[in-house]
C-alpha positions in Angstrom: -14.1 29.2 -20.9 -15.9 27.7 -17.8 -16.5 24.0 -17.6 -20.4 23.3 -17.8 -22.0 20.7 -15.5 -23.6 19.4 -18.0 -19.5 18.2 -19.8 -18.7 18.0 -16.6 -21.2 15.2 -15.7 -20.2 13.4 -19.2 -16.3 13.5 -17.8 -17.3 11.6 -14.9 -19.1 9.0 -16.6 -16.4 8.8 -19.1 -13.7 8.3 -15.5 -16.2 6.0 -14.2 -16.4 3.3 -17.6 -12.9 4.0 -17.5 -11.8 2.9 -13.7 -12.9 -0.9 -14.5 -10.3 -1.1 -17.7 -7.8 0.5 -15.8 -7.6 -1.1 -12.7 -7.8 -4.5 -14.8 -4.2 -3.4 -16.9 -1.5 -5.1 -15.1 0.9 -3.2 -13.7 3.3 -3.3 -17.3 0.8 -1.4 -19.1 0.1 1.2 -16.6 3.5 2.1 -16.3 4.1 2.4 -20.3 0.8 4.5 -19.7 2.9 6.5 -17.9 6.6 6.4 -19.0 4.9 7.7 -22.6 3.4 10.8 -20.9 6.8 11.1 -19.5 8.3 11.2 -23.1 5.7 13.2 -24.6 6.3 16.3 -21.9 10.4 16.2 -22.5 9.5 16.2 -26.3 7.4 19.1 -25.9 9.5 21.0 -23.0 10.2 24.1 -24.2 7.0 24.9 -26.1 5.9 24.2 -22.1 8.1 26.3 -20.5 8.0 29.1 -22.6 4.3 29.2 -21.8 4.8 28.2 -18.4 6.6 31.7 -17.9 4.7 33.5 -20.0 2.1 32.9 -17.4 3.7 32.7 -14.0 7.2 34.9 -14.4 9.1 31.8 -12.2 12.1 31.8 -15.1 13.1 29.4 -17.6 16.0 27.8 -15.4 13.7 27.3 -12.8 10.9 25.7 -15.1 12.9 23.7 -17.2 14.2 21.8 -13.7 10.8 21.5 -12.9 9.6 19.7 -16.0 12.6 17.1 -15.6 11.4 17.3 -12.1 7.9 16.1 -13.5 8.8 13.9 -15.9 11.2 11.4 -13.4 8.1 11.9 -11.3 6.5 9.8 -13.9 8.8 7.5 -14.4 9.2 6.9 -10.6 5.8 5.6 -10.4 5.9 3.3 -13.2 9.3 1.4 -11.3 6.9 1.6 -8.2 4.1 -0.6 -9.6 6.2 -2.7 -11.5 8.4 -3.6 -8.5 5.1 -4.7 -7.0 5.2 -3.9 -3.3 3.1 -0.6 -3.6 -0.1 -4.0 -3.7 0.8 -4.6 0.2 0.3 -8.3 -0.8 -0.2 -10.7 2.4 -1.3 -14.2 2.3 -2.4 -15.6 5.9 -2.8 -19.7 4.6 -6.0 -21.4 6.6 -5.1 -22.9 10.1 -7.1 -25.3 11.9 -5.7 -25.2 15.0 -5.7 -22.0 15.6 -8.2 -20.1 18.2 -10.0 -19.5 16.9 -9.8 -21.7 13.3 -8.2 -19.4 11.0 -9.7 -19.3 7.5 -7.5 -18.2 3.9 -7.3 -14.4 4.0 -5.4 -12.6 0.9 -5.1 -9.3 1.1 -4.2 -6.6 -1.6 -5.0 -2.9 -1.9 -6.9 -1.8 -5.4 -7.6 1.2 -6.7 -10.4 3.6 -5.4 -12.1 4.9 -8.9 -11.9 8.1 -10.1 -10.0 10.7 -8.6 -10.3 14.9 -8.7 -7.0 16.8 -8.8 -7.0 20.6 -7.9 -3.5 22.0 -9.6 -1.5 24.5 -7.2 0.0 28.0 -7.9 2.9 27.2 -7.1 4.4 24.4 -9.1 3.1 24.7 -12.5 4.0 21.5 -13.7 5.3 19.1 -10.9 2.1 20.1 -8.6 -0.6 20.5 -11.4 -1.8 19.0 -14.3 0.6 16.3 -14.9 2.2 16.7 -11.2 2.7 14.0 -8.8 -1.3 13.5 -7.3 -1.8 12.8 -11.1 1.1 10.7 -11.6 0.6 8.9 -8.7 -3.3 8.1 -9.1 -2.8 6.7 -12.8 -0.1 4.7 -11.8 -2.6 2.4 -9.5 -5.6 2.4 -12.2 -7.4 5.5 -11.0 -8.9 8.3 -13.4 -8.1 11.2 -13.0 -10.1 14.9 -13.4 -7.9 17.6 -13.5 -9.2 21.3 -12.1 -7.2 23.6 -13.7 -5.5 26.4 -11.8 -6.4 30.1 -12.9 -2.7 31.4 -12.4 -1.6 29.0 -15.0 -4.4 28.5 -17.2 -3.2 28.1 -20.9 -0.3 26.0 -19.7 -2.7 23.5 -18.2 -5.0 23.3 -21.2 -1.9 22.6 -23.3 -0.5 19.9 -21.1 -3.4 18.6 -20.9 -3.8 17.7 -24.7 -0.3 16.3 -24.3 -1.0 13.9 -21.7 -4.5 13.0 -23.1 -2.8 12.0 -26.7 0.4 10.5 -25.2 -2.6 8.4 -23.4 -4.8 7.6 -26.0 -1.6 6.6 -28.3 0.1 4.4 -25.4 -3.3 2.7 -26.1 -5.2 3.9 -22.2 -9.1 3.9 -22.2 -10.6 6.7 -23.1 -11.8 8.9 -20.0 -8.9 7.9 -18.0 -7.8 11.5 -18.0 -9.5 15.1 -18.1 -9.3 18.8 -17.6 -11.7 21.1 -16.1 -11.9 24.7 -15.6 -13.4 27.2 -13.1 -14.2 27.5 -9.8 -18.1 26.0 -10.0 -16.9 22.9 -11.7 -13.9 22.5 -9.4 -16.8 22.6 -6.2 -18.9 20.7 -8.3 -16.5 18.0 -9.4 -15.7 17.5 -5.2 -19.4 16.7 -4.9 -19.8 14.3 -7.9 -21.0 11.1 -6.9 -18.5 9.3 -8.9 -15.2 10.5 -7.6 -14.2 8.8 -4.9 -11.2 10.7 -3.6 -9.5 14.4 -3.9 -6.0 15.7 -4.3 -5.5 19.6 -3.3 -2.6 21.6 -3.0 -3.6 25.3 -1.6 -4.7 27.5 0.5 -5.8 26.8 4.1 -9.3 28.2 3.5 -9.8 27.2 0.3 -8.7 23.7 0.5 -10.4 23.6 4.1 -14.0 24.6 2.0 -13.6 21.8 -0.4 -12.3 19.4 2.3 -15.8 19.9 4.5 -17.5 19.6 1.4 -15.6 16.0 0.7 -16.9 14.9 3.8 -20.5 16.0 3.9 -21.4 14.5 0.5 -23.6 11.7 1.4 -21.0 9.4 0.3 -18.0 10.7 2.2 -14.7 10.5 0.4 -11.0 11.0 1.2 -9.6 14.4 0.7 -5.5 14.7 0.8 -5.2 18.4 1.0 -1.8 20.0 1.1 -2.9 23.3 3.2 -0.4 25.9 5.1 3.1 25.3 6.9 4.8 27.8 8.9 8.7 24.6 8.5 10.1 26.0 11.9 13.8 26.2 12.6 15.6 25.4 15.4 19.1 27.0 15.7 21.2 25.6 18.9 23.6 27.9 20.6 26.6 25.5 19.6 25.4 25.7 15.9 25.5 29.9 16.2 29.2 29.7 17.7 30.4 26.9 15.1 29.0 28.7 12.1 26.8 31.6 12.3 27.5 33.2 9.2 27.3 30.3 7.0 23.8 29.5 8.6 22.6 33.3 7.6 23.8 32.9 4.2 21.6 29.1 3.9 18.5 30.6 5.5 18.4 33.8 3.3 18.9 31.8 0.2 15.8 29.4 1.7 13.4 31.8 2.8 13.9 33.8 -0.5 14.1 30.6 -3.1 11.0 30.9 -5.3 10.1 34.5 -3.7 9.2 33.0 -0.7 6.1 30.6 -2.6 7.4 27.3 -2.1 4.8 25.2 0.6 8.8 24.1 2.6 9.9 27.8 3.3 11.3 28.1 6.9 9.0 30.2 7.9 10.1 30.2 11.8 13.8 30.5 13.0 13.9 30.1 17.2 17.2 31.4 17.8 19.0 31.8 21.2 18.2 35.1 23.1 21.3 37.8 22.5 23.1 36.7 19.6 24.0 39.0 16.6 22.1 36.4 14.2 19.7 38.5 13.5 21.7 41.3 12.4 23.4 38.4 10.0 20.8 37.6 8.6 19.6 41.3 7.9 22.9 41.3 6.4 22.7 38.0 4.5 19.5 38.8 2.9 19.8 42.9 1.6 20.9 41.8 -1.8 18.0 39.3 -2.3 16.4 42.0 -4.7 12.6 41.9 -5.5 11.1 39.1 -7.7 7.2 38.8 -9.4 5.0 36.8 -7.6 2.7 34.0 -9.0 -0.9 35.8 -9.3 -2.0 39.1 -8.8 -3.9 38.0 -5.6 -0.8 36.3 -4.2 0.9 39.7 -4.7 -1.9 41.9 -3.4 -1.9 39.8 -0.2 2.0 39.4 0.8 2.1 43.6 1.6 -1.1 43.0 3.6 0.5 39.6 5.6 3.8 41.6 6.1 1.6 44.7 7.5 -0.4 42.5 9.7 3.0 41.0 11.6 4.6 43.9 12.1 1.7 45.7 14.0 2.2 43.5 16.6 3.2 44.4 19.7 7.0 43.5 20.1 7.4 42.5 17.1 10.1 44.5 14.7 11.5 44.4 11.7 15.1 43.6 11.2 15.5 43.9 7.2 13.1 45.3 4.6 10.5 47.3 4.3 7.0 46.1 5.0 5.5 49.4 2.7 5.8 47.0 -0.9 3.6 47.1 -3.7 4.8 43.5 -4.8 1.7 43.6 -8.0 3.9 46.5 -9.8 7.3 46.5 -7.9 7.4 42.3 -7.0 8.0 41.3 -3.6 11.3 41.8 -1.6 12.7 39.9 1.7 11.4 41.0 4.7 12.9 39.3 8.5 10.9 39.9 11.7 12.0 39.6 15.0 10.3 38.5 18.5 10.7 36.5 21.6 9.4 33.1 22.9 7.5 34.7 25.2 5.9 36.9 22.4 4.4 33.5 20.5 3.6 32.0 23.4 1.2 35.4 24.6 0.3 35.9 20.8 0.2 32.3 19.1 -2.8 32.7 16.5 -1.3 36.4 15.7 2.2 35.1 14.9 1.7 31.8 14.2 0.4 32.8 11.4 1.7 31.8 7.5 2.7 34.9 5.6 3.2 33.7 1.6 5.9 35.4 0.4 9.8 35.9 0.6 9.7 36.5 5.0 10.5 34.5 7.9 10.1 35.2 11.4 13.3 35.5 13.8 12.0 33.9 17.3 14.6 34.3 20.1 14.1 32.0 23.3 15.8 32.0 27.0 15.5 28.8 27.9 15.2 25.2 26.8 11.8 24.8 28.7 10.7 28.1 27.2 11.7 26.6 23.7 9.7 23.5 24.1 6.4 25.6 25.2 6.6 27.9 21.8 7.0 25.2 19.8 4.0 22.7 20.8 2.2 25.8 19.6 3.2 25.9 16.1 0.6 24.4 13.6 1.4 21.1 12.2 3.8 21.3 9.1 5.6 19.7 6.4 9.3 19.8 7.8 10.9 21.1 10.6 15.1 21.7 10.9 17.4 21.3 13.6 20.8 22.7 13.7 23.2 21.7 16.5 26.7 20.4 16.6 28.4 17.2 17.7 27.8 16.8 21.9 24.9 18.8 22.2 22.1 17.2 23.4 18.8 17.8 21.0 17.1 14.2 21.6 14.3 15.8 23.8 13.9 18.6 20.6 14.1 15.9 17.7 11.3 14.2 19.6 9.2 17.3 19.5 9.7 18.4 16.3 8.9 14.9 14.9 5.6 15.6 16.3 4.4 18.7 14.5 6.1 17.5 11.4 6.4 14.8 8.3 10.5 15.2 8.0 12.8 16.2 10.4 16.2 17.5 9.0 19.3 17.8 10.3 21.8 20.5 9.5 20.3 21.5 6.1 17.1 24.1 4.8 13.8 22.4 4.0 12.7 24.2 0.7 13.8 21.3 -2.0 12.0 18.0 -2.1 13.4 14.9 -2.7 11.1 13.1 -4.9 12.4 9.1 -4.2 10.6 6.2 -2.1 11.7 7.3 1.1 10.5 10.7 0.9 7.3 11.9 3.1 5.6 15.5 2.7 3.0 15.7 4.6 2.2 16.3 8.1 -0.3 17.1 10.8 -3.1 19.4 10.3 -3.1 21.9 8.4 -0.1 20.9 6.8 -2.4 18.2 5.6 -5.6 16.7 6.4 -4.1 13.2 5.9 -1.5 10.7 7.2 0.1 10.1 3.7 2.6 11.9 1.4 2.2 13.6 -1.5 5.8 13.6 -3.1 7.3 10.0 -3.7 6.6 6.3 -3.8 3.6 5.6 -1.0 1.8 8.9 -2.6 0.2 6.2 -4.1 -1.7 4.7 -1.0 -3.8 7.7 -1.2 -6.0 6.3 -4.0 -5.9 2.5 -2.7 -8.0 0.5 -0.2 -7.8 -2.5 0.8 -10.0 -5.6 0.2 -9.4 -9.3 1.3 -10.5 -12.3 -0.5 -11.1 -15.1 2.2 -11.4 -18.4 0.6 -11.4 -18.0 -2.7 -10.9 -20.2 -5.5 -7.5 -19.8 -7.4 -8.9 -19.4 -10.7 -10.6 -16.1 -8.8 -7.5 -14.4 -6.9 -5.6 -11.5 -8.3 -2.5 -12.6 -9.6 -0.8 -11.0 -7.1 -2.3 -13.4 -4.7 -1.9 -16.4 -6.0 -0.3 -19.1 -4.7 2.8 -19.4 -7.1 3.1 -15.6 -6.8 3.4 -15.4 -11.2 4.1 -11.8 -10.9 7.0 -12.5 -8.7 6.6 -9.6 -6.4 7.0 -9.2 -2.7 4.9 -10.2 -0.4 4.0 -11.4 3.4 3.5 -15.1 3.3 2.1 -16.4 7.1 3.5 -13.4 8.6 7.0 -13.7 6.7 8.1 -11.5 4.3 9.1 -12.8 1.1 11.1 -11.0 -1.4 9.3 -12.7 -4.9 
């Protein structure tokens, strides 16, 4: 059943009393908010994952990992915001003698109000309902509206009653938390006066639509949309003579983890010109097998990608076949072959992000020849470099840390760390923002700054005043104290 404007209207109303409530908890309460969600998911796991792949055909190993997955997700965010330096607290004291005179500034960031979350495909928990744009946006006091995704759409309503009574028990305000469903109310939540920022994992045009429309409202608003990412590889010629083999065998498994759905598949390998990697790697990835996609329009469109790559000119295909009906049959590995001087004729033909278990093989003369393929590769979430001891990649791990939000050295990209030092995001389309989405700082996203200049005591946050009660960290006169 669709979502009417007219509940949908009293579900923003309901975020917007509940924002002031929320942002006033200290930082304690929000995370038990949390922590008991955490709990009530683990209780209910199975029931969940039995659902889960009922509706997506990902596998109860896989699922079950992704619910603990999930679940510490939670539980991460509730140590962030009681360790307190997620606030950004900095206390500049008056000083008359500067020039000019210095006044009191304290600044803190606060929550932005209510928030819209669009689930993806392709994490049914740890990117949906109770995923981390959720997780993350509670944590600092925001509400949040859930848009369901089709592909999982009884799994979401049921999560969603178990987060909204874990909340309501844990003692929350009511409205902090909601579910919609349905394309019209996932436009017309975007457009909602009262939300004041969006989190999106998808598709390129789909999350680009509801970006525009973020915006053009007449109040513009922040939209952190996870989009396409091609996660190019970089293979030296030291790593190919020092381990070739083993490096098929890890790329294989990467490209084919999750039947090629996960948003960190190395999508692009560059690969020195007249090695026998390729035929490796043909080798490495015959026994992958065929597994079910997420969605019947995921499925329909992987044979048509595959199709579309392979009628270009000098392009072939190593491995596979690109003749699949992955909606009966499920999708099987596919590996492509070109040159550098292919991608750099053709870059919007091969540069292009094909959904499913494939990866392009991209052999390259020359260092110089390297660097020019690679500026044209779209921005992306990671980008790999393997090379041995002596070689000299400084020049490369520059570039690369250019196009993406983690660089990594000598391992595969699909796998996400979910900790405070971890960054997924990068440049456009990657994302349309500077932050993360996976770990600690995903929770800037729904702060902004304000600074209170002068202020009475008796009116300063208590993470601004003087005797610092909550004990936190902070940047005292341009030092940084520990609490």
């Amino acid at each position: 059943m669709q979502t009417e404007m007219q509940d949908l209207q009293t579900l923003t109303a309901a975020a917007n009393a509940a924002a002031g409530p929320a942002a006033a908890a200290t930082d304690a309460v929000r995370a038990s908010w949390l922590v008991a969600v955490a709990d009530a998911l683990d209780a209910n796991a199975a029931e969940l994952v039995a659902l889960a792949d009922s509706e997506t055909r990902l596998g109860i190993p896989r699922l079950t990992g992704e619910v603990a997955r999930t679940t510490a997700q939670l539980r991460l965010f509730a140590r962030v915001i009681t360790e307190g330096s997620y606030l950004e607290a900095v206390i500049d004291h008056a000083n008359a003698d500067a020039t000019p005179p210095s006044p009191d500034l304290r600044r803190i960031l606060r929550p932005v109000g209510p928030v819209a979350v669009f689930s993806a495909s392709n994490f049914p928990f740890a990117f949906s309902v109770a995923g981390g744009d959720t997780a993350s946006a509670l944590a600092v006091g925001c509400p949040v509206i859930v848009k369901a995704h089709s592909g999982h759409l009884e799994l979401s309503k049921r999560t969603a009653e178990i987060v909204s009574q874990a909340l309501s028990v844990a003692g929350a305000p009511e409205g902090l938390f909601a579910l919609v469903v349905g394309r019209e109310a996932g436009t017309a939540l975007v457009q909602d006066p009262l939300i004041k920022a969006v989190g999106f994992t998808g598709s390129i045009p789909g999350g680009r639509a509801l970006f525009d429309l973020a915006v053009s409202r007449p109040e513009p608003i922040p939209f952190y949309g996870e989009l396409g990412s091609l996660n190019p590889v970089v293979i030296t010629a030291g790593a190919l003579a020092a381990r070739s083999s083993d490096l098929a065998t890890g790329l294989a498994g990467s490209f084919t983890m999750g039947a090629g759905q996960f948003c960190t598949k190395p999508g692009l390998v560059f690969v020195p010109a007249g090695t026998t990697f390729g035929a490796e790697l043909a080798t490495a990835s015959a026994d992958k097998g065929t597994a079910p996609m997420l969605t019947d329009r995921i499925a329909a469109a992987y044979p048509k990608g595959l199709e579309g790559l392979a009628g270009q000119p000098n392009v072939k295909v190593l491995s596979g076949t690109t003749a699949q009906d992955a909606e009966a049959d499920g999708a099987s590995a596919v590996v492509f072959s070109t040159t550098a001087a292919n991608v750099i004729e053709r870059p919007e033909q091969l540069l292009e992000e094909c959904f499913g278990p494939t990866t392009l093989l991209i052999e390259y003369g020359s260092q110089p020849e390297l660097a020019e393929a690679l500026a044209l590769v779209p921005g992306s979430l990671t980008a790999t470099v393997h090379a041995e001891d002596g070689e000299d990649v400084a020049a490369l791990v520059e570039q690369l840390s250019g196009l993406a939000g983690r660089v990594l050295f000598g391992g595969w990209p699909t796998g996400v760390a979910v900790n405070w030092a971890q960054q997924h995001g990068g440049p456009y389309p990657a994302t349309t923002s500077l932050f993360t989405s996976v770990g600690a700082t995903a929770v800037r996203r729904f702060q902004r700054p304000v600074a209170f200049q002068d202020a009475p005591e008796s009116l300063l946050p208590d993470a601004l005043r003087e005797d610092n009660p909550l004990g936190i960290p902070r940047r005292v006169d341009g030092v940084l104290q520990l609490g």
